[in-house]
C-alpha positions in Angstrom: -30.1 -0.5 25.2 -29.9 0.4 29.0 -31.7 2.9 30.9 -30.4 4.2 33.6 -33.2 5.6 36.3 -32.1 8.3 38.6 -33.7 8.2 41.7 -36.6 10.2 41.4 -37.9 7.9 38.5 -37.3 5.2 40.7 -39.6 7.1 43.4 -42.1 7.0 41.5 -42.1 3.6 40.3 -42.1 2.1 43.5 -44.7 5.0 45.9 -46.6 3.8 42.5 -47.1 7.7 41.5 -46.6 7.5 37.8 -48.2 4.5 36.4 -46.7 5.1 32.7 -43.2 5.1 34.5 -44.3 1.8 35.6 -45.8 0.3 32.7 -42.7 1.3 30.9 -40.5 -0.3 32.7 -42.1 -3.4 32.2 -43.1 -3.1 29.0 -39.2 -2.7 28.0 -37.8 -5.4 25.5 -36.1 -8.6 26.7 -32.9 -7.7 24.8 -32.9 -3.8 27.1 -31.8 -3.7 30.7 -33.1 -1.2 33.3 -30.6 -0.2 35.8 -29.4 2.3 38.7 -26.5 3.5 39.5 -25.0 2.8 42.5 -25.1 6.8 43.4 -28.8 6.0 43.3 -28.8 3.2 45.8 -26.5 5.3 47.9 -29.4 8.4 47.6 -32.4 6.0 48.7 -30.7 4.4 51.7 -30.0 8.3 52.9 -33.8 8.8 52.4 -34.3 5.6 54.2 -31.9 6.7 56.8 -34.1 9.8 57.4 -37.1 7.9 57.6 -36.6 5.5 59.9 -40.8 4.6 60.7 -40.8 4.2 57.1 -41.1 -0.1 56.8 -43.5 -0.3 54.6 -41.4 2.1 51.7 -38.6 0.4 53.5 -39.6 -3.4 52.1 -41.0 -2.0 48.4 -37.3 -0.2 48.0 -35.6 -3.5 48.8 -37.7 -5.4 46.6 -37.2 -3.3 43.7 -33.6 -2.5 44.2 -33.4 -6.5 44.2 -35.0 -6.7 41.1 -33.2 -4.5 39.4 -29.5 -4.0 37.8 -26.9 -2.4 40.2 -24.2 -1.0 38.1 -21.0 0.0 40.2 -19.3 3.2 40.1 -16.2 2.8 38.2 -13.0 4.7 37.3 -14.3 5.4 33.9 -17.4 7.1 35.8 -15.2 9.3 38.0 -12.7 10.3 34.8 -16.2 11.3 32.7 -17.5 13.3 36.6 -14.6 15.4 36.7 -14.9 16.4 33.1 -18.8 17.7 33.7 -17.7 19.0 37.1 -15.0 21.5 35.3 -17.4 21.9 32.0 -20.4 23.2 34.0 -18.0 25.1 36.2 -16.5 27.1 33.4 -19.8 27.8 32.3 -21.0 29.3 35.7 -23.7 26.5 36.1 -24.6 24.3 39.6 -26.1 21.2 40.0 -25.6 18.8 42.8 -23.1 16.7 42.7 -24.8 13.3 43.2 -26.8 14.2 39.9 -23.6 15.3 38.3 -22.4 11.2 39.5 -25.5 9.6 38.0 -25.1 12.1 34.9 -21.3 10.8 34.8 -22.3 7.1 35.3 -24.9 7.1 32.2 -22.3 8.7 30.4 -20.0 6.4 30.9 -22.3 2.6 30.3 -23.4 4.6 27.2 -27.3 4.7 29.1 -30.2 6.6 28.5 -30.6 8.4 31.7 -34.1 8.3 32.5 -35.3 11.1 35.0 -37.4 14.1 35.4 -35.5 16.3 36.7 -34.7 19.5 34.5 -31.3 19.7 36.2 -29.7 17.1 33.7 -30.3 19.1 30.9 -27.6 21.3 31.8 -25.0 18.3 31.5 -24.4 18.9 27.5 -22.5 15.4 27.4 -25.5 13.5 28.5 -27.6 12.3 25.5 -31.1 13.0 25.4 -32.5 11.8 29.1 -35.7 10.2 28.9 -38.4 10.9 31.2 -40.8 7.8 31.3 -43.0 9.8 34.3 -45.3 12.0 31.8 -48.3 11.3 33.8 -47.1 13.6 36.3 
């Protein structure tokens, strides 16, 4: 199985805010991979980017985003984006487009996002996103 953490799950994991997100992630089974999406990588070197004085969250991101599977955006991740793009359209509902990507790119590897934010349950394609931060 892979799980895909969005960036907020990732957030968390690293500041060291949720310790069950933690202890989840390295509690998973040798044969399941824990990965981001390169959408994600892209969102925490913006954050980064804002936060220049920030070294010390700086070095922690690098050293987990080192550690960690970096799965690339792909063709078959823009085909399955513009799909939910027009879906949620038609039905009236927003949500941003770089968590519309990251829904698009677990999609796509067949992942279990793992997130907490509500704004992927509006993404009806997406199978049952996890969220590993329940001590928050």
């Amino acid at each position: 199985m892979i799980y895909l953490l969005d960036t907020n799950m990732v957030s968390y994991i690293v500041r060291g805010r949720s310790m069950v997100a933690s202890n989840r992630l390295v509690a998973l089974p040798s044969e399941d991979i824990a990965a981001v999406s390169t959408i994600t990588v892209a969102e925490i070197r913006y954050g980064l980017a804002k936060r220049p004085e920030a070294t010390a969250l700086r070095s922690l991101m690098n050293s987990f985003l080192a550690s960690i599977q970096v799965l690339p955006w792909r063709l078959e991740e823009a085909e399955v984006y513009g799909s939910i793009r027009a879906d949620l359209e038609k039905k009236g509902v927003t949500i941003g487009n770089m968590d519309m990507m990251i829904a698009a790119h677990a999609i796509a590897a067949k992942a279990t996002l793992v997130t907490n934010d509500k704004a992927f349950t509006q993404v009806e394609q997406l199978s049952s996103p996890m969220n590993w931060a329940t001590d928050l």
